[in-house]
C-alpha positions as CSV (number, residue, x, y, z in Angstrom):
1,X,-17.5,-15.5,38.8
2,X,-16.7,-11.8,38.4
3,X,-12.8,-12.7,40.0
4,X,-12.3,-15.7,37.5
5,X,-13.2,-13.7,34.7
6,X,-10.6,-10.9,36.1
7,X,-7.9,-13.7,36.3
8,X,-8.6,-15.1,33.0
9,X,-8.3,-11.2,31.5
10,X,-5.0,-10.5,33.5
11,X,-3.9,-14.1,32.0
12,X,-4.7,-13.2,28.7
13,X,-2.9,-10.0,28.4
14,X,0.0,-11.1,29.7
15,X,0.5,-13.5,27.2
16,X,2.2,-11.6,25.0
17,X,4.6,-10.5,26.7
18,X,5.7,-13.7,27.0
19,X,8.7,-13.7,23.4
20,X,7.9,-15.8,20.0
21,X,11.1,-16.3,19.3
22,X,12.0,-18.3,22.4
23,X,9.8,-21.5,20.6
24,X,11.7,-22.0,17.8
25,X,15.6,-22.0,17.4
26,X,17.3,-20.3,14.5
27,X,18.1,-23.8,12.9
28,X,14.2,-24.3,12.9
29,X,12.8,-23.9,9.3
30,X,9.7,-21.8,10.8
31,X,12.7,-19.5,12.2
32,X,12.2,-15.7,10.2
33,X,14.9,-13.6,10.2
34,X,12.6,-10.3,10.4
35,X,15.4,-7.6,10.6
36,X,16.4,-8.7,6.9
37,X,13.5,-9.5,5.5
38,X,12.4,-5.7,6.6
39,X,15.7,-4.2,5.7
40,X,15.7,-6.3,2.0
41,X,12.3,-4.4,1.9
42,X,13.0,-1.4,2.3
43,X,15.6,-1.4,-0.2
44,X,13.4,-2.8,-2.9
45,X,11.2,-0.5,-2.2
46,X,13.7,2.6,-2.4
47,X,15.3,1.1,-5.6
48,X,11.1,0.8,-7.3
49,X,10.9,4.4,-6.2
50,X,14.2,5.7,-7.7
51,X,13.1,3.9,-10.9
52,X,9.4,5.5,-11.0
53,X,10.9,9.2,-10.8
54,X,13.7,8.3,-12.9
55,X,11.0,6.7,-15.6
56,X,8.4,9.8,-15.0
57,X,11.2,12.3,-15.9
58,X,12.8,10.8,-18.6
59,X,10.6,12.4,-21.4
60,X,8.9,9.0,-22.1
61,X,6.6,9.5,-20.0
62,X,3.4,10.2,-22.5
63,X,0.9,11.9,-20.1
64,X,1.9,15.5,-21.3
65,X,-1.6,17.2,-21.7
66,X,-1.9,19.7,-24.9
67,X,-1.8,23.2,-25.1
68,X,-5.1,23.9,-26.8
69,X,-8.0,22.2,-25.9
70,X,-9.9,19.8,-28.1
71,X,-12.7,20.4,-30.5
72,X,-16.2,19.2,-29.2
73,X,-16.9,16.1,-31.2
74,X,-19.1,16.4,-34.3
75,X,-22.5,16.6,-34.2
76,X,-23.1,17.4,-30.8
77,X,-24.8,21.0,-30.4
78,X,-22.7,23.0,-27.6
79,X,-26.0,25.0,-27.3
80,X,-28.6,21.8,-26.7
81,X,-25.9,19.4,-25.3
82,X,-27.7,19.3,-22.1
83,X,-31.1,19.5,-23.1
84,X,-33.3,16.3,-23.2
85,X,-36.0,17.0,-25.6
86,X,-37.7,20.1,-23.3
């Protein structure tokens, strides 16, 4: 029992070396040309990034924080803000 189950792990690792792309041919509409679809990728993805820096340093960009902070809103006690009615 202990051999067959050897066997059948030495079968199943071996499987992959066994290649994909020797089932289908390239005229096969389940054949993926992998190399482009990576390298179309990774352009589209350098291109988004060259627009996000271009876009952040424009100036239009509106998350500029001001130079003086902001007044507590009204009504609220600085001195018994986190008090609860001790």
């Amino acid at each position: 029992m202990e051999a067959a189950t050897q066997a059948f792990l030495l079968a199943l690792a071996g499987l992959p070396v066994t290649e994909a792309g020797d089932l289908f041919e390239r005229d096969s509409p389940f054949y993926y040309d992998w190399e482009s679809l990576q390298l179309g990728g990774t352009i589209f993805a350098g291109l988004l990034c060259i627009a996000g820096f271009a876009w952040a340093l424009s100036g239009k960009c509106k998350c500029k924080q001001s130079k003086e902070p902001s007044p507590p809103p009204k009504g609220t006690s600085l001195l018994n803000a986190g008090a609860s009615g001790c």
